[in-house]
Backbone bond lengths (Angstrom), bond angles and torsions (degrees), N, CA, C in turn:
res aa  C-N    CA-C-N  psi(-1)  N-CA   C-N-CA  omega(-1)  CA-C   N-CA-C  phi
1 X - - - 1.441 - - 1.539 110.48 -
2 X 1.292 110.25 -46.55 1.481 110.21 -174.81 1.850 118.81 -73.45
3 X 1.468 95.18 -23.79 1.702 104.85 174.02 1.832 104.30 -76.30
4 X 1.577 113.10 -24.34 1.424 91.14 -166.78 2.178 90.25 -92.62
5 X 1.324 127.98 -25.40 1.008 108.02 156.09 1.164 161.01 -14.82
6 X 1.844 93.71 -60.80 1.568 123.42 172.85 1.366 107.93 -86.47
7 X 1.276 130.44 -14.12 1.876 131.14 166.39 1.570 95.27 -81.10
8 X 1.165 122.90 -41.07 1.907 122.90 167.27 1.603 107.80 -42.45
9 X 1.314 103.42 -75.54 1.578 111.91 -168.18 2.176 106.04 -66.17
10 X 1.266 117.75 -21.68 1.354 127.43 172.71 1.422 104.97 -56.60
11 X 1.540 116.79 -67.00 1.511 132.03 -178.95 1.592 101.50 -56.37
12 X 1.230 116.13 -70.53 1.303 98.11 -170.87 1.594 137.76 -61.20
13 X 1.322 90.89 -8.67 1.941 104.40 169.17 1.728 118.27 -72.65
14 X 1.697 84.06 -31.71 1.401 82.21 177.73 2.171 125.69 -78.82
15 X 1.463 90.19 -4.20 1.695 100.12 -168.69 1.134 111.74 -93.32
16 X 1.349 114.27 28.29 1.780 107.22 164.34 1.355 143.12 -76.66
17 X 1.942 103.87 -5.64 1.049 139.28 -175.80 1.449 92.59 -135.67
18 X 1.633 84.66 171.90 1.479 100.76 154.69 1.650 121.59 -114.13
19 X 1.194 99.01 128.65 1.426 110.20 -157.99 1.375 126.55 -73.59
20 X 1.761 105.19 -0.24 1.598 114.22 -170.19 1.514 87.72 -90.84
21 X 1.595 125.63 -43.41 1.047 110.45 -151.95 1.622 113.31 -79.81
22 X 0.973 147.94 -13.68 1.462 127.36 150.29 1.262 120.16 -57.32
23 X 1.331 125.35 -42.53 1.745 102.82 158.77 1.363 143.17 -57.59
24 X 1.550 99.99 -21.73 1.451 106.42 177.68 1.772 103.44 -78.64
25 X 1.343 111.62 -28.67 1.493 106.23 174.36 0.970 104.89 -72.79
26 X 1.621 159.09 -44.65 1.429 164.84 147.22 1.447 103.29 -12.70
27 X 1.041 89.52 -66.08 1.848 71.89 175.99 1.471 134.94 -109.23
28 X 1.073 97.89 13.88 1.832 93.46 155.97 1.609 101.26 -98.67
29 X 1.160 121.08 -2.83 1.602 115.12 168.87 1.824 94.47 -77.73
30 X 1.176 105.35 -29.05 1.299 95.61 -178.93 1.498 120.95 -81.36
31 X 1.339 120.95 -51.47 1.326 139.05 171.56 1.767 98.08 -41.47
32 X 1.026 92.72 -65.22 2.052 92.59 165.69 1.590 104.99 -28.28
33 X 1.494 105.02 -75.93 1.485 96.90 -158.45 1.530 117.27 -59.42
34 X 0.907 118.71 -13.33 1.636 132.58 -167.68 1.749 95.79 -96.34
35 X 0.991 142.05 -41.10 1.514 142.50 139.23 1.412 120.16 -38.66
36 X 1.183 127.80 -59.30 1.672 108.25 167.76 0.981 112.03 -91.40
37 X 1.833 140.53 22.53 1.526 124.19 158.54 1.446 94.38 -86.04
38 X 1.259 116.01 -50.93 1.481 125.45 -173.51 1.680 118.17 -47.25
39 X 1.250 114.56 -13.86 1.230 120.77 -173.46 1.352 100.52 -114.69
40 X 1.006 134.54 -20.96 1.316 143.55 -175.04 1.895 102.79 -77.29
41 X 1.715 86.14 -69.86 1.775 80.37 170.12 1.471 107.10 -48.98
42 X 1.446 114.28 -76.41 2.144 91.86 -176.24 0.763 136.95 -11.76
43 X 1.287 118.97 -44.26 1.477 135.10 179.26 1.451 112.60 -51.96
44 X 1.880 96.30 -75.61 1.793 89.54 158.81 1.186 140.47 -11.18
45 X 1.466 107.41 -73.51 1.262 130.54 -166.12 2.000 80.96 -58.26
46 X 0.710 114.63 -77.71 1.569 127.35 -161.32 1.530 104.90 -11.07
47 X 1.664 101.04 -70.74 1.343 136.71 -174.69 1.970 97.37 -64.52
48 X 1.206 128.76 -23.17 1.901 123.74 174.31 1.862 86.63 -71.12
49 X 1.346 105.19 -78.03 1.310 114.80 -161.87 1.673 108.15 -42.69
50 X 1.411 118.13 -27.94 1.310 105.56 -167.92 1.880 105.88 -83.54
51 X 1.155 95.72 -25.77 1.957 116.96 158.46 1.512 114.98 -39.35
52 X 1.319 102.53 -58.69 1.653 109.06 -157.60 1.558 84.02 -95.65
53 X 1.449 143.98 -64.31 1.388 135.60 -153.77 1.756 112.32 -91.92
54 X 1.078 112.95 -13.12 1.544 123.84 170.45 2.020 92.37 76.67
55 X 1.495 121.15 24.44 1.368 105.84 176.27 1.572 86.64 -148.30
56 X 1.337 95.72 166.52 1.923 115.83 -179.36 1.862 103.48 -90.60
57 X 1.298 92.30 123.45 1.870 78.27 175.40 1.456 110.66 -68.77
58 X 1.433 107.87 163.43 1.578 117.77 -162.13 1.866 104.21 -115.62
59 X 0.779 107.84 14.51 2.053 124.96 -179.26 1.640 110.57 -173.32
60 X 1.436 81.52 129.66 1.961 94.75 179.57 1.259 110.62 -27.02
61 X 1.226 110.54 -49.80 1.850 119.45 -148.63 1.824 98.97 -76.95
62 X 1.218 109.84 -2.39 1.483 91.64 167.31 1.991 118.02 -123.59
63 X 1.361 101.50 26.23 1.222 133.37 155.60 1.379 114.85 -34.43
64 X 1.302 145.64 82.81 1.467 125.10 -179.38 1.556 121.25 -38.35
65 X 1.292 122.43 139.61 1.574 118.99 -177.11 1.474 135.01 21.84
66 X 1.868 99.78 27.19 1.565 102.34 -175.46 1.979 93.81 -89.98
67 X 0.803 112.33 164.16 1.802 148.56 166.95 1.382 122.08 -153.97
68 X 1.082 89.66 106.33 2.034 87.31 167.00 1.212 127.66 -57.85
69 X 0.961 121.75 167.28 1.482 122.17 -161.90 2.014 102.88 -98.23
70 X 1.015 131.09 174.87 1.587 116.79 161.26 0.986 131.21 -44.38
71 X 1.348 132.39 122.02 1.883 123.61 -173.64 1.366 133.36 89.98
72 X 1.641 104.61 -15.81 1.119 130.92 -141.30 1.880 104.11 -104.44
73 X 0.950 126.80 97.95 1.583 140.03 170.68 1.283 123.47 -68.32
74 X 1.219 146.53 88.71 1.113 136.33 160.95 1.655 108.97 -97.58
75 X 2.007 93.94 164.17 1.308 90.93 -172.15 1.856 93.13 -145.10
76 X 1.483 114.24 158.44 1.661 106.41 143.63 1.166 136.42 -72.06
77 X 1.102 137.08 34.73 1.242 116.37 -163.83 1.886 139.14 -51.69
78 X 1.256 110.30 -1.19 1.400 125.87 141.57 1.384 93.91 173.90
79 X 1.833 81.30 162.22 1.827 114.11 -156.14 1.672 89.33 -166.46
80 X 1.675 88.58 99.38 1.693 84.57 173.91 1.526 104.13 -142.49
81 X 1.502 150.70 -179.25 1.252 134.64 -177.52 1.194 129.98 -54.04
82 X 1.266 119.75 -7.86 1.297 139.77 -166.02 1.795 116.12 -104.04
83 X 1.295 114.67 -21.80 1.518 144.99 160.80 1.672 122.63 149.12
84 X 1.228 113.54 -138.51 0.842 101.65 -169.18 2.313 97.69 -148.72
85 X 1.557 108.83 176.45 1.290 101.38 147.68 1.285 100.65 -155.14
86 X 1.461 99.50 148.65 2.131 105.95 168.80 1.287 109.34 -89.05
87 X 1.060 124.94 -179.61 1.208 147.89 160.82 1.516 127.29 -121.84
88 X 0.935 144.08 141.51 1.650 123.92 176.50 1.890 104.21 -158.06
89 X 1.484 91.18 152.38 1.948 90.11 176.94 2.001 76.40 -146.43
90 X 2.075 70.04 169.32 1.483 74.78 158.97 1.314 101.01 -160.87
91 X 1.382 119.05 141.50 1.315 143.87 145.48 1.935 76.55 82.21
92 X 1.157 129.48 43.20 1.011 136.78 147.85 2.296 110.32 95.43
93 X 1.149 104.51 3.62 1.419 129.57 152.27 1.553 113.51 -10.06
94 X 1.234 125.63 132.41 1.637 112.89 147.82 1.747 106.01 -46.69
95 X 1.159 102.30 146.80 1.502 121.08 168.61 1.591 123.78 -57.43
96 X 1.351 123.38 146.65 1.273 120.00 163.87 1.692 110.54 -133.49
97 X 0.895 123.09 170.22 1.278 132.47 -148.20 1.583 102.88 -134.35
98 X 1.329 146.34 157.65 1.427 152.96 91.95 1.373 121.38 -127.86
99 X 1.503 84.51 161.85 1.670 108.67 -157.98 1.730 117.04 -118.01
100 X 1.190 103.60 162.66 2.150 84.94 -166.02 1.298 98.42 -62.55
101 X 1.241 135.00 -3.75 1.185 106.57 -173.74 1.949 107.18 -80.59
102 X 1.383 111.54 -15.31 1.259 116.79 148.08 1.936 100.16 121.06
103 X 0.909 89.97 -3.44 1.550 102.54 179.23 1.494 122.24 -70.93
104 X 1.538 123.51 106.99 1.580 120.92 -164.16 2.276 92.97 -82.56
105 X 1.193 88.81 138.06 1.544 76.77 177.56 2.103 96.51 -133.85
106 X 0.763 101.13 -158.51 1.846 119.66 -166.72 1.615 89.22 -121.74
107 X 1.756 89.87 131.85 1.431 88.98 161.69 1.915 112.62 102.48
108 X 1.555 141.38 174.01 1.493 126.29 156.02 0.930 127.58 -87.26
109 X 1.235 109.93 164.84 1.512 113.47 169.63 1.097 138.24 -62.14
């Protein structure tokens, strides 16, 4: 009696909130950060390759040493002599964007 009490008074201490939602903020704070590192490296890579080949690659996959991270979408959405911009979501996210000029912004390109 006294153990199912103290699992009574346990549960109900914990219901003053709701308990999903700090994890779900945990990790889209996270999913965030893994979206603008991931775009950030692209960028890199963008700006090496445009070094060594004198052009912007035109599809992720020829990105020098980029990999996305889990969840994580990147895209070209243009790459022309003049620079370039990505695109990226994750795990299904509004979009974010940067551009050679290196600036991560909200939103597409």
């Amino acid at each position: 009696m006294a153990a199912a009490l103290l699992a009574a008074v346990a549960v109900s201490g914990c219901g003053g909130g709701d308990p999903v939602s700090p994890l779900v903020e945990q990790t889209d704070r996270a999913n965030l950060a893994a979206l603008e590192s991931d775009l950030r490296a692209a960028a890199l890579g963008m700006e090496t390759a445009f070094a060594e080949t004198g052009s912007y690659p035109t599809v992720t996959a020829q990105i020098p040493g980029f990999v996305p991270s889990g969840g994580v979408q990147v895209t070209v959405a243009r790459a022309t002599a003049d620079g370039f911009c990505l695109e990226g979501t994750v795990d299904g996210s509004d979009p974010m964007h940067v551009e050679s000029s290196g600036a991560l912004t909200a939103g597409p390109c």
